[in-house]
ZAMARGU-4260 file (C-alpha; in steps of 0.2 Angstrom, whole numbers, plus 5000, padded with zeros to 4 digits):
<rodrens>
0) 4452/5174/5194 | 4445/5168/5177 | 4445/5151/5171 | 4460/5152/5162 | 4473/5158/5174
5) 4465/5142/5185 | 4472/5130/5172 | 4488/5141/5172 | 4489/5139/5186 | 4487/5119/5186
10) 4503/5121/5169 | 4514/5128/5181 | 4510/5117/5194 | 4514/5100/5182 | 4530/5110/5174
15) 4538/5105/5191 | 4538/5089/5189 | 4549/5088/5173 | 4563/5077/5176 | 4554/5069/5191
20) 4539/5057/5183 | 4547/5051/5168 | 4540/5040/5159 | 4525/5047/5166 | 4518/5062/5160
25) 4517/5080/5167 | 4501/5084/5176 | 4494/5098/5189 | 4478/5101/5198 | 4469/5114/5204
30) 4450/5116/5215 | 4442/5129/5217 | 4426/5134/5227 | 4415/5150/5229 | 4430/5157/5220
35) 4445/5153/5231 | 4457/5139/5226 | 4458/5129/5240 | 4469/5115/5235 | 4483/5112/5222
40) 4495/5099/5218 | 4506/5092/5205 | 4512/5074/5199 | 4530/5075/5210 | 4535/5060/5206
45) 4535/5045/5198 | 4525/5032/5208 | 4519/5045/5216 | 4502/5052/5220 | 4496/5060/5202
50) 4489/5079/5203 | 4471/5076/5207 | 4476/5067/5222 | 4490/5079/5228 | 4477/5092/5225
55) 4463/5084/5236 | 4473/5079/5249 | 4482/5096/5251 | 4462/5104/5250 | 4462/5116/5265
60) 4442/5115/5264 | 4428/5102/5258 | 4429/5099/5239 | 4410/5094/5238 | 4401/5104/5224
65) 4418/5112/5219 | 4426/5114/5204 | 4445/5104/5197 | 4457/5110/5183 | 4466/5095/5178
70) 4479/5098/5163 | 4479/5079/5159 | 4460/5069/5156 | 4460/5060/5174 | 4468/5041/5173
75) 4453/5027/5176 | 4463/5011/5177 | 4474/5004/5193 | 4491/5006/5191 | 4504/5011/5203
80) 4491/5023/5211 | 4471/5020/5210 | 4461/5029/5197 | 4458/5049/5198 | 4442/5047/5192
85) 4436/5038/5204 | 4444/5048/5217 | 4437/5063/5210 | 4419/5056/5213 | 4423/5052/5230
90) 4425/5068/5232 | 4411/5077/5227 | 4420/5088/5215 | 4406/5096/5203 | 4414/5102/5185
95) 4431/5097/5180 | 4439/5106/5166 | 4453/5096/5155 | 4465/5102/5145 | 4474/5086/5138
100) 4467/5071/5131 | 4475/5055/5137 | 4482/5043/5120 | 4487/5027/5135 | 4475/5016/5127
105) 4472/5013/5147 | 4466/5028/5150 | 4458/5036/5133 | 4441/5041/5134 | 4438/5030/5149
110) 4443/5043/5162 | 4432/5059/5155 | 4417/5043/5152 | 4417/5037/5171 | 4416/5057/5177
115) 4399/5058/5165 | 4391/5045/5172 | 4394/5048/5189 | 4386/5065/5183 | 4399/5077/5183
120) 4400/5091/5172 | 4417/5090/5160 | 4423/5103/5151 | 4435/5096/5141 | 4450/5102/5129
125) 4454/5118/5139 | 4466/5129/5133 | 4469/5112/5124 | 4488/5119/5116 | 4494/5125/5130
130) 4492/5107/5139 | 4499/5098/5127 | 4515/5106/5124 | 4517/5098/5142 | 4519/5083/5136
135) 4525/5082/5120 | 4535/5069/5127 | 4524/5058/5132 | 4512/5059/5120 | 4527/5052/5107
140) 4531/5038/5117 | 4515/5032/5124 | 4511/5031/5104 | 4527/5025/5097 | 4534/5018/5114
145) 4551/5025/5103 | 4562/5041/5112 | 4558/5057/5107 | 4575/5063/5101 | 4582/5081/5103
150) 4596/5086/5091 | 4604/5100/5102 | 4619/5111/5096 | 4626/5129/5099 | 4633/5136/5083
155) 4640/5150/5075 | 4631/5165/5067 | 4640/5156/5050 | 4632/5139/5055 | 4648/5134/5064
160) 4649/5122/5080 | 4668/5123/5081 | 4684/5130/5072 | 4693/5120/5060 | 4706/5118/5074
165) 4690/5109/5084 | 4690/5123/5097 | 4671/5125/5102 | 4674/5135/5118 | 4662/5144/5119
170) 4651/5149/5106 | 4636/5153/5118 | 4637/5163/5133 | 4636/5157/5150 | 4617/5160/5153
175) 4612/5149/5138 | 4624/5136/5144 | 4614/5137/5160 | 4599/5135/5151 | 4606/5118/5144
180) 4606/5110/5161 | 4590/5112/5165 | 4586/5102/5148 | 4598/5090/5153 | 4587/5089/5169
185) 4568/5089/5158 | 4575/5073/5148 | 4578/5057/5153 | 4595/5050/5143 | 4607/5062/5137
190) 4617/5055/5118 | 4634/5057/5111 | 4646/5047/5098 | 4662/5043/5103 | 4671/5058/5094
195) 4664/5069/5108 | 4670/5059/5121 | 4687/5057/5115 | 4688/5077/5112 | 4681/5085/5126
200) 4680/5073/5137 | 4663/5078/5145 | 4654/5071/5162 | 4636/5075/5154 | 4629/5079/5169
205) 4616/5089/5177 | 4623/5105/5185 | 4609/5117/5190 | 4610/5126/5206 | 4596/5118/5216
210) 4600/5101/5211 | 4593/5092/5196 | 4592/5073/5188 | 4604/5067/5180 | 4600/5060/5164
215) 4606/5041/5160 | 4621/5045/5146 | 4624/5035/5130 | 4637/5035/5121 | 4636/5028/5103
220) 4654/5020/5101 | 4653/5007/5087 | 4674/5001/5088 | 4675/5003/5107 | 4685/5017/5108
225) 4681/5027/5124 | 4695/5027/5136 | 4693/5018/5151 | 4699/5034/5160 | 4686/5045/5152
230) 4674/5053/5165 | 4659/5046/5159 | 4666/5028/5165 | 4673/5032/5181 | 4657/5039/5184
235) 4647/5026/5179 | 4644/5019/5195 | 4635/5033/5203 | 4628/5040/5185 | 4619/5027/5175
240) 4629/5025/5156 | 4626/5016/5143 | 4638/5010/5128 | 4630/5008/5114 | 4644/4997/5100
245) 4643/4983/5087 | 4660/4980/5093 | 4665/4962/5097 | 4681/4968/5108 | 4675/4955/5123
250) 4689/4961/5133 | 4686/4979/5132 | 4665/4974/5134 | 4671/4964/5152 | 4681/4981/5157
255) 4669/4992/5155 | 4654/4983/5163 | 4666/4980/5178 | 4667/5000/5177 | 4649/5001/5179
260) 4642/5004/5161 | 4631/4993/5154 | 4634/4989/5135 | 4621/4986/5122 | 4628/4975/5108
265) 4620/4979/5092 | 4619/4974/5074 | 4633/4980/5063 | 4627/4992/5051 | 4641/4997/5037
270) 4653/4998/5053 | 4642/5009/5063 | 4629/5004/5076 | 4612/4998/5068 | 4603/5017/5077
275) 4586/5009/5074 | 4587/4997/5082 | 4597/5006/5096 | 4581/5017/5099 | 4573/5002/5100
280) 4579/4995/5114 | 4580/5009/5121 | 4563/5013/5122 | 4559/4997/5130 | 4571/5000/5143
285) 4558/5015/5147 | 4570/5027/5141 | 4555/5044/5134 | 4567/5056/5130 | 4587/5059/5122
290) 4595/5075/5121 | 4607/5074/5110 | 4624/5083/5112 | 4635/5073/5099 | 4644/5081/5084
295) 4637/5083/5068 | 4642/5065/5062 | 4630/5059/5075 | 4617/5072/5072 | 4618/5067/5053
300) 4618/5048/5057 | 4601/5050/5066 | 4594/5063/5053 | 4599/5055/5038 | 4587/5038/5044
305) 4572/5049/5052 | 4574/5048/5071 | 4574/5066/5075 | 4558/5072/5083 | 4565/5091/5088
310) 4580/5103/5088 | 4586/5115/5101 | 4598/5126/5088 | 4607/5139/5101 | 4616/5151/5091
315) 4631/5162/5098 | 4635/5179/5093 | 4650/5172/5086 | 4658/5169/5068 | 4669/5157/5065
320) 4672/5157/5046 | 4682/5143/5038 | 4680/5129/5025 | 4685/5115/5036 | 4675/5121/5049
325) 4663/5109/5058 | 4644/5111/5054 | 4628/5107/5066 | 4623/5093/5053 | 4637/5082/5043
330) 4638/5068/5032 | 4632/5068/5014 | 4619/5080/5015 | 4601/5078/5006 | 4603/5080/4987
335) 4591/5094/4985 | 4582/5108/4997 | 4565/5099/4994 | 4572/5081/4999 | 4576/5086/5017
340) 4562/5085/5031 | 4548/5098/5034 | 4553/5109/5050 | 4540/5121/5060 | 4549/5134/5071
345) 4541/5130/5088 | 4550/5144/5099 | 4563/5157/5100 | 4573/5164/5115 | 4585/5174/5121
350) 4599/5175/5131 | 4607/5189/5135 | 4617/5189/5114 | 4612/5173/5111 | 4598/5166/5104
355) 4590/5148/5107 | 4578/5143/5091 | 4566/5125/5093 | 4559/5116/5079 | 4550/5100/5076
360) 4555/5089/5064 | 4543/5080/5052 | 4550/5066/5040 | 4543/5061/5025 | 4540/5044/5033
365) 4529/5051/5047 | 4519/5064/5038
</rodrens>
């Protein structure tokens, strides 16, 4: 095997742990010696051991004068587990090739700094892009320590996500409606307004085959209008949910807390939630990531201030037609082509007649 298909290796390895380590990042090793891997491991969980020491402890043979494929720059600092770095020395490990930097101002620099002097040979920045698309995630909120927001909708080939009656079901075929869970399990909260709720009804839960995480569910309802017989409340015991209002219906707050949901009071923002400061707190609840599933008053809500970091556009091999048909994006609109933000196709896939494009999103404000 060549370099590069050691640090695949070590990709694939850390691509397991999504939905598992949060808000910790995504991270996979891999050792090698006399041309034989001889042990790998993965950051399983979070609290766990991280890669590098999964990977030793699973080694099958000495890893003195051996060489380690890390995706992520090794942390230096105690934490929940000791430092990598250190462990790495211990161990006699040789070279160590690096595909991430690490921004956690704990970590930065300090980790690929203590290997050098120990004397070990770092090789760092391997098949760099690849690494980092691990972590998108993470990288966003260690810097901003705000989600990383993901507008997600299925539409139309005409740019529709329902008829003008509301039907929606479905516009996507059943193996991109699969693929949607295991999103649901890669982020940590799951998003939708109150209009979805009161509509479909949904549980917003993970439903993959072998399992998954169900992500925390947040619903932004500013007048308190989710019904206490939805499914997301009579779930909220054993799924985590979180009302997000500017309501101050005390009655209706004291029901639904007794229900298990925990409400976030914000500030009242021409009668809709204050959505900045939602994220906000949000992100210091350690809350990394948000799918969001909401209509396209929502979607526009969070677009219209700069919130969005990504879109996940799934479009069906469907038209819908119709005037009064719902779009992906509502609200006002930007007043010109150029006023709206800069988008960079990231990805597109297909399913079966469907096909799933990803962007990033780039405000004005960030650029």
């Amino acid at each position: 095997m060549k370099h590069e298909e050691y640090m695949q290796l070590a990709i694939e390895l850390a691509a397991k742990g999504a939905g598992h380590v949060s808000p910790n990042p995504l991270v996979g090793a891999v050792i090698v010696k006399d041309g034989e891997v001889i042990g790998q491991g993965y950051h399983e969980k979070y609290g766990g051991l991280h890669a590098e020491k999964a990977a030793l402890e699973n080694c099958h043979k000495n890893p003195m004068d051996s060489t380690m494929y890390v995706t992520l720059e090794p942390c230096s600092h105690f934490g929940k587990q000791p430092p990598c770095a250190l462990a790495i020395i211990e161990a006699g490990i040789k070279t160590v090739y690096i595909g991430s930097d690490d921004p956690n101002p704990k970590v930065s620099g300090k980790g690929m700094a203590m290997l050098k002097e120990a004397g070990i040979e770092i090789i760092p920045h391997f098949l760099k892009s690849r690494c980092d698309e691990l972590n998108e995630i993470f990288f966003h909120y260690i810097k901003t320590k705000k989600p990383y927001i993901s507008l997600k909708y299925a539409m139309s080939l005409d740019g529709k996500i329902a008829t003008y009656t509301g039907n929606s079901q479905w516009i996507t075929g059943s193996l991109a409606r699969a693929h949607v869970h295991k999103m649901r399990n890669d982020y940590t909260a799951i998003m939708v307004g109150s209009e979805t709720v009161l509509s479909d009804n949904p549980m917003l839960n993970c439903r993959l085959p072998e399992g998954g995480v169900n992500p925390i569910r947040i619903v932004c309802d500013s007048r308190l209008r989710i019904p206490m017989d939805s499914n997301l409340v009579k779930t909220a015991n054993s799924i985590s949910t979180i009302i997000a209002t500017c309501s101050d219906h005390m009655k209706k707050i004291s029901e639904l807390q007794d229900a298990g949901c925990q409400v976030l009071r914000l500030a009242n923002h021409d009668e809709h939630i204050d959505l900045r400061q939602l994220i906000d707190k949000l992100g210091k609840m350690s809350i990394d990531s948000i799918l969001v599933e909401g209509g396209g008053t929502l979607n526009w809500a969070l677009m219209e201030v700069g919130l969005v970091n990504h879109i996940k556009c799934y479009m069906g091999s469907k038209i819908l037609g119709g005037s009064l048909s719902k779009s992906p994006i509502a609200g006002l609109g930007f007043t010109n082509v150029d006023n709206g933000p800069h988008v960079e196709i990231k990805n597109v896939e297909r399913f079966q007649n469907d096909i799933l494009i990803e962007a990033d999103i780039f405000h004005e404000r960030s650029l």
